[in-house]
SEMI-882586 format. One record per atom (N, C-alpha, C, CB): residue in one letter; x, y, z. Coordinates in steps of 0.2 Angstrom, whole numbers, plus 2048, in hexadecimal, padded with zeros to 3 digits. Atoms other than C-alpha are relative to their C-alpha. Glycine has a CB too. Layout:
<recs>
aXYZ
...
</recs>
This chain:
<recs>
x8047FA800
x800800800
x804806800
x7FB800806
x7FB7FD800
x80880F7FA
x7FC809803
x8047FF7F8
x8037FC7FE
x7FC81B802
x803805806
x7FA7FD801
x7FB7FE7F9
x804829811
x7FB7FC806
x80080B803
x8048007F8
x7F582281F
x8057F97FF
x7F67FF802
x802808802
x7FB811819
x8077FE808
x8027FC7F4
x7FA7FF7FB
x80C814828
x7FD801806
x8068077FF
x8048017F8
x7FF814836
x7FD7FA800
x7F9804802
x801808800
x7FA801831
x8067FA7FF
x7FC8007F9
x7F98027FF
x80D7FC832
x7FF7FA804
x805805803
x7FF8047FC
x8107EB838
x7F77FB801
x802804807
x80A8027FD
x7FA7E5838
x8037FB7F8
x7F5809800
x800802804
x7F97D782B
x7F78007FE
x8047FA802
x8067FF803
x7EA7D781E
x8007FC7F9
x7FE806800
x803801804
x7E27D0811
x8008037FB
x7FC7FF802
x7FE7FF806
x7E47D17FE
x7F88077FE
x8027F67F9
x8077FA800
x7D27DA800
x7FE805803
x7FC7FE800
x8017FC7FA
x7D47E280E
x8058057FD
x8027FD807
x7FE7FA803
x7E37EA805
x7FE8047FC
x8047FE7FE
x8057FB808
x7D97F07F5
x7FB805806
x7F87F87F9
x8087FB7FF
x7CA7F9801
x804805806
x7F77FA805
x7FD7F9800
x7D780180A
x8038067FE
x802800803
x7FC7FC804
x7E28087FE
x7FA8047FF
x8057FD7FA
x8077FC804
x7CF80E7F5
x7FE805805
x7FA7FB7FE
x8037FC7FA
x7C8815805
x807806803
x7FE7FA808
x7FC7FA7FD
x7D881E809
x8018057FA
x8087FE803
x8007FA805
x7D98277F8
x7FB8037FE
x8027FD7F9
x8057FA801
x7C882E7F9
x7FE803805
x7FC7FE7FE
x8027FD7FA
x7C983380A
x80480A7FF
x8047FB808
x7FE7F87FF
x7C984680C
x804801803
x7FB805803
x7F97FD7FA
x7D7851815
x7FC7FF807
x80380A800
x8008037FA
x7CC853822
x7FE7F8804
x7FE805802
x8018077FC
x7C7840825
x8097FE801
x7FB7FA7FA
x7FB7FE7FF
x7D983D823
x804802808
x7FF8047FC
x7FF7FD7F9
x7DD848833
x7FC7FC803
x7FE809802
x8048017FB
x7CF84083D
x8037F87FF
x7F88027FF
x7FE8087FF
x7D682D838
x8077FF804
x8027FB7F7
x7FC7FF7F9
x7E8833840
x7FE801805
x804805800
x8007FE7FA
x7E083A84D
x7FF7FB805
x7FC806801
x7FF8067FD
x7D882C851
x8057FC802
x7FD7FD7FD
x7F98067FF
x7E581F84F
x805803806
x8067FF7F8
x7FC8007F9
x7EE82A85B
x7FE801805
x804806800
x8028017FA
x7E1829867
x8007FB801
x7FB801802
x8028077FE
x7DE816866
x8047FB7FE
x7FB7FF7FD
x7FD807802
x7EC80F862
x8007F87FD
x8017FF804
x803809802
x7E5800857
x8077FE7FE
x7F97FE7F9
x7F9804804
x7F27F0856
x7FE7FB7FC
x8057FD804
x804804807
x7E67E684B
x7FD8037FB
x7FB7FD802
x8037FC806
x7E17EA839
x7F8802803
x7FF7FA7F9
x8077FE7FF
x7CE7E783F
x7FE806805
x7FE7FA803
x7FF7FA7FC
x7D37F484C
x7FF8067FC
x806801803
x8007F9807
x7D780283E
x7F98007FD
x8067FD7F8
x8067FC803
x7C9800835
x7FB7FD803
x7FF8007F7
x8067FC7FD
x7BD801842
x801805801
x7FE7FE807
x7FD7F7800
x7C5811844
x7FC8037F9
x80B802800
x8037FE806
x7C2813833
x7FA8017FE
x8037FD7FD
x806800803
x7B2810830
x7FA804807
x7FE7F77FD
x8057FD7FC
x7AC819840
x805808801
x7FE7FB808
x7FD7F97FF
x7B482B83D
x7FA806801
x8058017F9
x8047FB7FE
x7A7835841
x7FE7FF807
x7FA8017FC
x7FF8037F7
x7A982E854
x804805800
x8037F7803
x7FA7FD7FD
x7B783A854
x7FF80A7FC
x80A7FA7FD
x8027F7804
x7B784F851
x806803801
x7F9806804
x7FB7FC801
x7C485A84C
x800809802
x8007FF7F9
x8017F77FE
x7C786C853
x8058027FD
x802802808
x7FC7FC805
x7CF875847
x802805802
x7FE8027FB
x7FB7FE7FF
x7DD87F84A
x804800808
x7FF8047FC
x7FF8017F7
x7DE87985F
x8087FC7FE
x7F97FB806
x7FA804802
x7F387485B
x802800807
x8068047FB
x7FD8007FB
x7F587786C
x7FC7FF806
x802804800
x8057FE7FA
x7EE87987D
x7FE807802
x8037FD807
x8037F9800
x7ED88B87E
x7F98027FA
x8078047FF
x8077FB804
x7E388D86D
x7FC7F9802
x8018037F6
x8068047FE
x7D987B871
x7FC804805
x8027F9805
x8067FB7FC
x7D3886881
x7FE8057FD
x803804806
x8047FB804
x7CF895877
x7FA7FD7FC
x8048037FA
x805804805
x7C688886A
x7FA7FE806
x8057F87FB
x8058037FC
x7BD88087A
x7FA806802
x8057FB808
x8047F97FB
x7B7891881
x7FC8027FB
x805807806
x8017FC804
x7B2898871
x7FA7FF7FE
x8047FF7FC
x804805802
x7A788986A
x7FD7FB805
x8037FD7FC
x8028057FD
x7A587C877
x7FE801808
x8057FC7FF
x8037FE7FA
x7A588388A
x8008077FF
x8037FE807
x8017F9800
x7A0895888
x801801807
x7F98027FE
x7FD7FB7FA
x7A589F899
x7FD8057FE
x809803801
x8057FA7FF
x79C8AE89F
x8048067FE
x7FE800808
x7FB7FB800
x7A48BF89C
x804800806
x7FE807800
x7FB7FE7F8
x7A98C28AC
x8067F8801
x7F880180B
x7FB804800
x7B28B18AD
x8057FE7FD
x7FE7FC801
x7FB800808
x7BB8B289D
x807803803
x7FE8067F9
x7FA7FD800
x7C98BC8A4
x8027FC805
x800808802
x7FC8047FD
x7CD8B08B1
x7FF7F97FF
x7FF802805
x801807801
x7CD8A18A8
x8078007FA
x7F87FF7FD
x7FA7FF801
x7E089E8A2
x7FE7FB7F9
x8067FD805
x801803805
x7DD89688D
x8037F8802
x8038037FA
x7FA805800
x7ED88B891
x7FC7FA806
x80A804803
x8048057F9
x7E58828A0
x7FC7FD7FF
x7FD804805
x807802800
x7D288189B
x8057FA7F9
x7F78087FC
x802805805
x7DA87688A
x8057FB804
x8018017F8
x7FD8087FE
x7E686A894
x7F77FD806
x80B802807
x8068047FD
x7D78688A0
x7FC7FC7FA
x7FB805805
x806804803
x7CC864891
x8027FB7FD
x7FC8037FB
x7FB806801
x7DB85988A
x7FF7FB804
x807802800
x7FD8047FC
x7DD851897
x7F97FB802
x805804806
x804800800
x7CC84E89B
x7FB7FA7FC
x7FF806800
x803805803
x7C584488B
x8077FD7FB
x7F88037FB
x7F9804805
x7D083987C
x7FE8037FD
x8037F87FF
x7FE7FB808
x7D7844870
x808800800
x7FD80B800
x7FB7FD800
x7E784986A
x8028067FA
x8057FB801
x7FD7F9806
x7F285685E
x8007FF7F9
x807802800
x7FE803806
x7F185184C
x8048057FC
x7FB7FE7FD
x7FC7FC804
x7FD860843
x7FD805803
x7FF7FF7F8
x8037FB7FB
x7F486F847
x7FA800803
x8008057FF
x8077FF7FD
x7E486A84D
x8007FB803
x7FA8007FB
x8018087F9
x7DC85C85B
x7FC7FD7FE
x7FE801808
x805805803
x7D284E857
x7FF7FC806
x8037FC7FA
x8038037FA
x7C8846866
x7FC7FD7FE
x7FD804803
x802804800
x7BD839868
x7FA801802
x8047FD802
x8067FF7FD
x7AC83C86B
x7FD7FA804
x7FC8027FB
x8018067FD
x7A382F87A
x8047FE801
x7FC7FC7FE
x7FC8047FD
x7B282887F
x7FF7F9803
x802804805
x8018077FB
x7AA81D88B
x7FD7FD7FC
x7FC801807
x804807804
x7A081587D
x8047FF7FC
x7F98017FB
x7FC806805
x7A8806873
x7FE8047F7
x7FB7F6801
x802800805
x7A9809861
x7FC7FE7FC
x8027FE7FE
x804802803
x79D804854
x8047F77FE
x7FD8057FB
x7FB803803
x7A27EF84E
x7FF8037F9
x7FF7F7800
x7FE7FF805
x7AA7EF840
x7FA7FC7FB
x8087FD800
x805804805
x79F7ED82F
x8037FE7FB
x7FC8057FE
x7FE804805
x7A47E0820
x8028077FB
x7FA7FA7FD
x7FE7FB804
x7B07EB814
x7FB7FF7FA
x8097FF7FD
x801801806
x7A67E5804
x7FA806801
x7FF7F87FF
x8067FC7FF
x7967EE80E
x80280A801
x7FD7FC808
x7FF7FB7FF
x79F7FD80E
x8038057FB
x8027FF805
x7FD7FE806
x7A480A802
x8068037FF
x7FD8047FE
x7F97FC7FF
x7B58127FE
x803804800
x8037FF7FE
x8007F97FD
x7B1822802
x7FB802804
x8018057FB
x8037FE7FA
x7AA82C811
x7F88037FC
x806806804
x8067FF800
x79682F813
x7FE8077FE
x7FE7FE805
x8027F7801
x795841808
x7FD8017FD
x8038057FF
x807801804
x787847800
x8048037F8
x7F8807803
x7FD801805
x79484E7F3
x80A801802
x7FD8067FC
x7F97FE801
x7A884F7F1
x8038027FD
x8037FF800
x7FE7FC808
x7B38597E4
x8087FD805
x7FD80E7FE
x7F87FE7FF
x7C58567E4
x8028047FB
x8037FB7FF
x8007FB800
x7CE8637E4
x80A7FF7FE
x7FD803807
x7F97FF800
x7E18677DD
x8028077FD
x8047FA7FC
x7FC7F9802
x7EF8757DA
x8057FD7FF
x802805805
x7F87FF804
x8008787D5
x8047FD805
x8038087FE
x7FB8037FA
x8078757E5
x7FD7F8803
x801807809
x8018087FE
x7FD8637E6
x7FB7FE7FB
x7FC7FF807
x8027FF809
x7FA85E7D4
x7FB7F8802
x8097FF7F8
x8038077FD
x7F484B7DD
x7F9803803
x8067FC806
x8087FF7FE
x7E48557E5
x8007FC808
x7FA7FC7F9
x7FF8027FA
x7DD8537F5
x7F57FE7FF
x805808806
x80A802800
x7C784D7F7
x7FF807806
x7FC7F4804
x8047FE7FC
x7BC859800
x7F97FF801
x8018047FF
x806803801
x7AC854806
x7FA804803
x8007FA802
x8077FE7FC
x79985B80C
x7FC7FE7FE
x7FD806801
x7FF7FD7F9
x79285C818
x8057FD802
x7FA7FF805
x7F78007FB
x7A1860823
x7FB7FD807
x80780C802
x8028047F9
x79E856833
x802805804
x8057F8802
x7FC7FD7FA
x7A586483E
x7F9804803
x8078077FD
x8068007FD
x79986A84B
x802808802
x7FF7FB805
x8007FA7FD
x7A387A84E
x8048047FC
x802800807
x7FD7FE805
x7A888483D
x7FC8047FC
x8047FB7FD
x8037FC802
x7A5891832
x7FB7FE7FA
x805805800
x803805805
x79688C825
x8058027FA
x7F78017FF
x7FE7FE808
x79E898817
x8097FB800
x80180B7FF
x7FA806800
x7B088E81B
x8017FA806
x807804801
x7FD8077FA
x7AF87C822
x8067FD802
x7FE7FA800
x7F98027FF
x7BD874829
x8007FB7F8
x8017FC809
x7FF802805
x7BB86981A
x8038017FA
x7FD8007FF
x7FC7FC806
x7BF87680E
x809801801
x7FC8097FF
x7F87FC7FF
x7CD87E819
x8057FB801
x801805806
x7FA807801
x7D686C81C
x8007FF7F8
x7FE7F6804
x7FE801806
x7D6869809
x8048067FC
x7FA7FE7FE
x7FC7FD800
x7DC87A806
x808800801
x7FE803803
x7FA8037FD
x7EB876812
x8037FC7FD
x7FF7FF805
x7FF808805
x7ED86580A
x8038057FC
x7F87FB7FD
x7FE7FD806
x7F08717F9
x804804800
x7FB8027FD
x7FC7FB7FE
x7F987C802
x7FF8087FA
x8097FD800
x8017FC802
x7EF8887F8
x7FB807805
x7FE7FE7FB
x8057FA7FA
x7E5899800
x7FC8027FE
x801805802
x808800802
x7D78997F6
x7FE7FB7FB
x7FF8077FC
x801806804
x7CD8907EC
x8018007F5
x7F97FE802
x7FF7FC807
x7D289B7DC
x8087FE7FC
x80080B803
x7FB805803
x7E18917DB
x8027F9800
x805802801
x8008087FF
x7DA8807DB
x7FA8007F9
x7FC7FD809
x804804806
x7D28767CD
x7FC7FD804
x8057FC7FA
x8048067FE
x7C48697D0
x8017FB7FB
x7F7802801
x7FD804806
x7CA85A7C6
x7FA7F9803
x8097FE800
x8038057FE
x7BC84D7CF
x7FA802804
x8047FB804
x8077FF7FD
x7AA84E7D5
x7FC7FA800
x7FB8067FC
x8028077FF
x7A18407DD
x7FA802804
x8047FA805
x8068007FD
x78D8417E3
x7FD7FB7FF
x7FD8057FF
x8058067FC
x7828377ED
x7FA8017FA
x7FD80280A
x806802803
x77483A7E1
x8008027F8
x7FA804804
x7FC802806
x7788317D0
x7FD8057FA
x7FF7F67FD
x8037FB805
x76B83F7C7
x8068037FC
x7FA805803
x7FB7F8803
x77784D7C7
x8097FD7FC
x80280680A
x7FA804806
x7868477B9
x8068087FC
x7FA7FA7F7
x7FD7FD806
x79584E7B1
x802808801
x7FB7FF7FB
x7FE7FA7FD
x79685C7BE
x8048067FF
x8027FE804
x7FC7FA800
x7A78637BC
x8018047FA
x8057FF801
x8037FA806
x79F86A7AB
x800804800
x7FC8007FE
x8037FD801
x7958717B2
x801809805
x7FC7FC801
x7FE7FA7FC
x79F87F7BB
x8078047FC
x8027FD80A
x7FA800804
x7AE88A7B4
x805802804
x8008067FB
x7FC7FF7FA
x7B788C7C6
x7FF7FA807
x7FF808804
x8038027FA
x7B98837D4
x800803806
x8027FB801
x8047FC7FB
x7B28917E0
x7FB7FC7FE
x7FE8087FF
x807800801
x7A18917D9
x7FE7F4801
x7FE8047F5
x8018077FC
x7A387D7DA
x7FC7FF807
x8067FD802
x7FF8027F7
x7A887B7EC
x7FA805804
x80B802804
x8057FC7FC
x79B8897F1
x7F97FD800
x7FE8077FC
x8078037FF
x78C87F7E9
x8017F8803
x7FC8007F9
x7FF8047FB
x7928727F2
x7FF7FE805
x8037FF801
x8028007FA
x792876802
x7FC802801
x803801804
x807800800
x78087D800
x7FD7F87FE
x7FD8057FA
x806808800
x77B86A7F9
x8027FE804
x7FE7FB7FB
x8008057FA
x784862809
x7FB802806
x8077FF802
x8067FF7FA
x77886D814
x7FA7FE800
x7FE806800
x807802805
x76A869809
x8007F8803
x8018007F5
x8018077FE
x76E85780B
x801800807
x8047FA7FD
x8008027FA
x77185781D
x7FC802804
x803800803
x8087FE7FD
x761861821
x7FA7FD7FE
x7FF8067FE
x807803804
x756857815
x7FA803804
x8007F77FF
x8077FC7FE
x748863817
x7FE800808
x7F97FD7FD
x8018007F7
x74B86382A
x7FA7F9801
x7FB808804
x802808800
x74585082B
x7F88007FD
x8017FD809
x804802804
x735852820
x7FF7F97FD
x8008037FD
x801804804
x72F84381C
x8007FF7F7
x7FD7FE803
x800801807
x73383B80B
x8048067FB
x7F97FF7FE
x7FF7FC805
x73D84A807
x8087FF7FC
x7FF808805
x7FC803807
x74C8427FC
x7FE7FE7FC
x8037FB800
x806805803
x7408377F6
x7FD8067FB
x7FA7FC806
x8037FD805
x7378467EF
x8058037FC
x7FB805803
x7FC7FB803
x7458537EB
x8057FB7FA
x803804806
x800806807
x74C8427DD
x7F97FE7FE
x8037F7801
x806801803
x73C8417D9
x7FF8067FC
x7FA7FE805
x8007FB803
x73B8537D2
x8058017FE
x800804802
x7FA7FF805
x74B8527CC
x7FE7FD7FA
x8077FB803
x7FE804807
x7488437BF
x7F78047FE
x8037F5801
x8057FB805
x73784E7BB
x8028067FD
x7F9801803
x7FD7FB802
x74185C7B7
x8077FE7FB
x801804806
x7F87FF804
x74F8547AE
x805801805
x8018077FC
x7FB7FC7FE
x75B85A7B9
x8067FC802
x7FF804806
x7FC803800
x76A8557B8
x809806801
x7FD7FB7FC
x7FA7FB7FF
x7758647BE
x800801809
x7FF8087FA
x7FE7FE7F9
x77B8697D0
x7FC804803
x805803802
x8037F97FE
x77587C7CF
x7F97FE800
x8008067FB
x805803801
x7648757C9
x7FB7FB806
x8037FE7FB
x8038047FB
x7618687D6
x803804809
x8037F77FF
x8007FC7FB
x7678767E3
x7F8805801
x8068057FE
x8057FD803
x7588817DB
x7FB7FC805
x8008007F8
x807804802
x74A8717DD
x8027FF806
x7FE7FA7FA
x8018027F9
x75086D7EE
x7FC805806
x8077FD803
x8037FD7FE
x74A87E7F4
x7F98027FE
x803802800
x8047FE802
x73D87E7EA
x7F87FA7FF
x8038027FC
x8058067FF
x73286D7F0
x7F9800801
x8017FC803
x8067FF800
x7248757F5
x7FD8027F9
x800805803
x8037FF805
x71F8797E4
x7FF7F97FA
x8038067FE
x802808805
x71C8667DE
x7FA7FC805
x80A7F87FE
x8038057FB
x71185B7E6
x8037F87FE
x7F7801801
x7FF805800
x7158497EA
x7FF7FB800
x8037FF801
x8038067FC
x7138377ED
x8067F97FF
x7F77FD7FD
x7F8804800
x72282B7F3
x7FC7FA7FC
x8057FD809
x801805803
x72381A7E8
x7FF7FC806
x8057FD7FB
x7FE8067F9
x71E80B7F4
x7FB803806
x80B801803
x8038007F7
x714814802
x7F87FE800
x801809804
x8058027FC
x70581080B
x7FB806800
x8027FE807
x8057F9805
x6F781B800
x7FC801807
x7F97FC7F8
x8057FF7FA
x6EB818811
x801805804
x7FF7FB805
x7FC7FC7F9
x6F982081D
x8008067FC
x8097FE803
x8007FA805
x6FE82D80F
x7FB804800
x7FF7FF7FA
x8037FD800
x6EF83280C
x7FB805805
x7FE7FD7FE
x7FF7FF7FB
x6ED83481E
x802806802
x8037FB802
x7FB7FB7FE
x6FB840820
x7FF8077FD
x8077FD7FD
x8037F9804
x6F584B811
x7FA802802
x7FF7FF7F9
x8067FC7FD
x6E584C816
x802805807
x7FA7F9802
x7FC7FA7FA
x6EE854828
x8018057FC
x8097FE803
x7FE7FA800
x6F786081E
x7FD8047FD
x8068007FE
x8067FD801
x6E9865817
x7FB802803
x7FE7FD7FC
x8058017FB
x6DE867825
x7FA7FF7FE
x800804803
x805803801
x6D385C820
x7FB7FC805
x8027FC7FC
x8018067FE
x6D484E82C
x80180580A
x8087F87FB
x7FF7FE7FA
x6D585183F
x7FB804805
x8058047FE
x8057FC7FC
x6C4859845
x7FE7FE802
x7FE803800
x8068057FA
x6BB84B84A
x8027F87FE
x7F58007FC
x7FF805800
x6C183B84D
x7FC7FB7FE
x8007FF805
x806805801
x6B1832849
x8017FF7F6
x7F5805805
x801802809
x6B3837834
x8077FE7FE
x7FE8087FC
x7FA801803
x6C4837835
x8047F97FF
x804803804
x7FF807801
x6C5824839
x7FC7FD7F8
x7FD7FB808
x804803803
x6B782282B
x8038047F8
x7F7800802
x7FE7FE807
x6C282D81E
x8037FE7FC
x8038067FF
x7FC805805
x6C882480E
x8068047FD
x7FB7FD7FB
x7FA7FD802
x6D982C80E
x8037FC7FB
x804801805
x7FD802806
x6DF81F800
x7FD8047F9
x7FF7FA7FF
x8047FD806
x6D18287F4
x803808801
x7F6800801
x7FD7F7801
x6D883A7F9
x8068007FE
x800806809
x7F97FE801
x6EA8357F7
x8007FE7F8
x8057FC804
x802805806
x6E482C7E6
x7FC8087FB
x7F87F8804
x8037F7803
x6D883F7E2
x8068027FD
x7FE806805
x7FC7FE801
x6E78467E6
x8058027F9
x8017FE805
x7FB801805
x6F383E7D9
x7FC8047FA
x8027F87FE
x8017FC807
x6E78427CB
x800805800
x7FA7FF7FE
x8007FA801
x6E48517CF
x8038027FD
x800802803
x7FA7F9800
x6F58597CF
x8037F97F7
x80880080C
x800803807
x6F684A7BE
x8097FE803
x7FE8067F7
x7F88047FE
x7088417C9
x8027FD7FA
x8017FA808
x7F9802803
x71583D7BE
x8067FA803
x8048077FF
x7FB8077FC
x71F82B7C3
x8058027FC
x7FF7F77FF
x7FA802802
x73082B7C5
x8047FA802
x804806801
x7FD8047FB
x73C8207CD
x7FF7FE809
x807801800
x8027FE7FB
x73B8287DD
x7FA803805
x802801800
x8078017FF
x72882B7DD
x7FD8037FC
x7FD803806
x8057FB804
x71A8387D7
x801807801
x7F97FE803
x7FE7F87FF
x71D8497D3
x7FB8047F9
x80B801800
x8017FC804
x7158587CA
x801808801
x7F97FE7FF
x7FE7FB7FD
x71686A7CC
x7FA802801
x8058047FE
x8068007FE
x7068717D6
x8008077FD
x7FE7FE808
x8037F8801
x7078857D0
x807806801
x7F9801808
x7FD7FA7FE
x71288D7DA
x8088027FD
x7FF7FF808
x7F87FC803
x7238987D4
x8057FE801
x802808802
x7FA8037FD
x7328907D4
x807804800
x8027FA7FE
x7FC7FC800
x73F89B7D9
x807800800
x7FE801803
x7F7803803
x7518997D0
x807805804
x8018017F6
x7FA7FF7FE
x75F89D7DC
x8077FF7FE
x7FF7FC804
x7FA806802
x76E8927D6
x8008017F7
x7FD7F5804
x800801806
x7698907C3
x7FC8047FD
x7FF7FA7FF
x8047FA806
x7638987B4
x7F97FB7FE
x8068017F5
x803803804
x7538907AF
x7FF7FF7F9
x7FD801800
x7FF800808
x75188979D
x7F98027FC
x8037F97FC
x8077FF801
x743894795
x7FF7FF7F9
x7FD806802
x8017FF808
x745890783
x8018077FC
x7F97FE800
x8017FD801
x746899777
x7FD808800
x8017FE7FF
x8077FC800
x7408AC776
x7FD8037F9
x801807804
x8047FF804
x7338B176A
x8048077FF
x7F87FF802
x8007FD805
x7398BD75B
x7FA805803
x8007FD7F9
x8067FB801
x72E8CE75F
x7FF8047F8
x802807806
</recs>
């Protein structure tokens, strides 16, 4: 294995397949996953392979504080983000002190200039899950790799950034992969690879002429995906389901339609028309005033109305039409066809 993590697996014996899924997992791991597999390994000392990649496959058990190199800025970082202090107690609260106490306190240590800790300590890992079940790059809704002059090999970035305490316009994601590049903006980086969770959108790095405007609409779709409509039900499900009635098969575009879902009505493939209909009828305030009709309402016929009505359109991932309302283009140009000669 000719990978740099591969010098923290020194001495572990493995398998002709085990070799392949690590080399692959380590070439698509982002900088900052990367930092959080050292940091691990320097908390947990594994001396078995199977050791390592439980580490490996449970990295989001461990969080990164970016730029705590020390114990004086750790305390800063701790007081800033993590234990807030009163005014008045701030001046007597020494930085250097509060981060060896917080050091010392849970398992973390120093990885270059930042700390990487262990989140739950006291709880056991997750077991380990079969390599074949598992993929060879970390759980992101999208990833651009990213290269420069000073790192023509490139480095993965991915979102949603796991960090729980970072700026949204620069996640640590970006700014370890920066570093990685040893560039200072993203004005002297190319995007030479784009990988997304959702197979619609194709052919990406087409579709941009920098990789600013990339990596910007990026980390809007990893919010997108990790908010999925603030846990609405079925709301993936719907927002690919307007995708492949729109065509869409661009980034900006399925930026646009994810804010804009209110203006389709839906119905997932597969569900339970009775319950459904159920649910709609609620949001309609239909259903809910008298117990006695509500048990005798034939919510499969209203969810059944419903479709005709709005004339649903099947896709893969359900039923979709648009009900009326303006959809408002953020991210993309709409394609209105040609304009009519006056």
């Amino acid at each position: 294995m000719k990978h740099r993590l591969s010098a923290l697996l020194n001495g572990m014996e493995m398998t002709r397949s085990e070799h392949d899924w690590l080399e692959q997992r380590f070439d698509n791991m982002t900088a900052k996953e990367e930092l959080l597999f050292r940091g691990a390994v320097g908390i947990e000392h594994p001396e078995a392979l199977q050791d390592a990649i439980q580490i490996l496959q449970s990295l989001e058990h461990y969080r990164l504080l970016y730029g705590a190199d020390d114990d004086v800025t750790l305390g800063r970082f701790v007081m800033e983000h993590i234990h807030s202090p009163t005014p008045a107690a701030r001046a007597y609260l020494d930085p250097e002190t509060v981060g060896a106490a917080y050091r010392e306190r849970g398992a973390g240590c120093y990885v270059g200039e930042h700390y990487v800790e262990r989140l739950s300590p006291d709880r056991p890992l997750p077991d380990v899950e079969p390599l074949e079940a598992q993929p060879p790059a970390g759980s992101y809704a999208i990833r651009i790799k990213l290269a420069s002059r000073n790192n023509m090999e490139g480095v993965w970035i991915g979102f949603p950034d796991t960090a729980e305490y970072m700026d949204p316009a620069l996640p640590d994601e970006l700014l370890l992969g920066l570093e990685a590049l040893n560039a200072e903006t993203l004005d002297q980086c190319i995007a030479v690879d784009v990988d997304c969770a959702l197979p619609q959108i194709t052919d990406i790095l087409t579709q941009y002429d920098s990789a600013h405007a990339l990596v910007r609409h990026a980390i809007d779709f990893g919010y997108v995906w990790a908010e999925q409509g603030q846990g609405e039900p079925y709301w993936v499900e719907k927002w690919q389901t307007v995708m492949e009635l729109e065509d869409c098969h661009r980034l900006d575009l399925a930026l646009d339609l994810a804010q804009n879902l209110h203006c389709y009505e839906f119905l997932p493939r597969g569900v339970d028309l009775a319950q459904y209909g159920v649910e709609l009828a609620r949001k309609d305030g239909i259903l809910g005033h008298d117990q006695l009709l509500d048990r005798c309402f034939d919510s499969v016929a209203y969810a059944q109305h419903h479709m005709a009505k709005y004339g649903l359109s099947a896709a893969d991932h359900g039923y979709a039409a648009r009900n009326g309302q303006e959809i408002l283009y953020e991210y993309s140009q709409p394609d209105r066809g040609p304009e009519m000669a006056m």
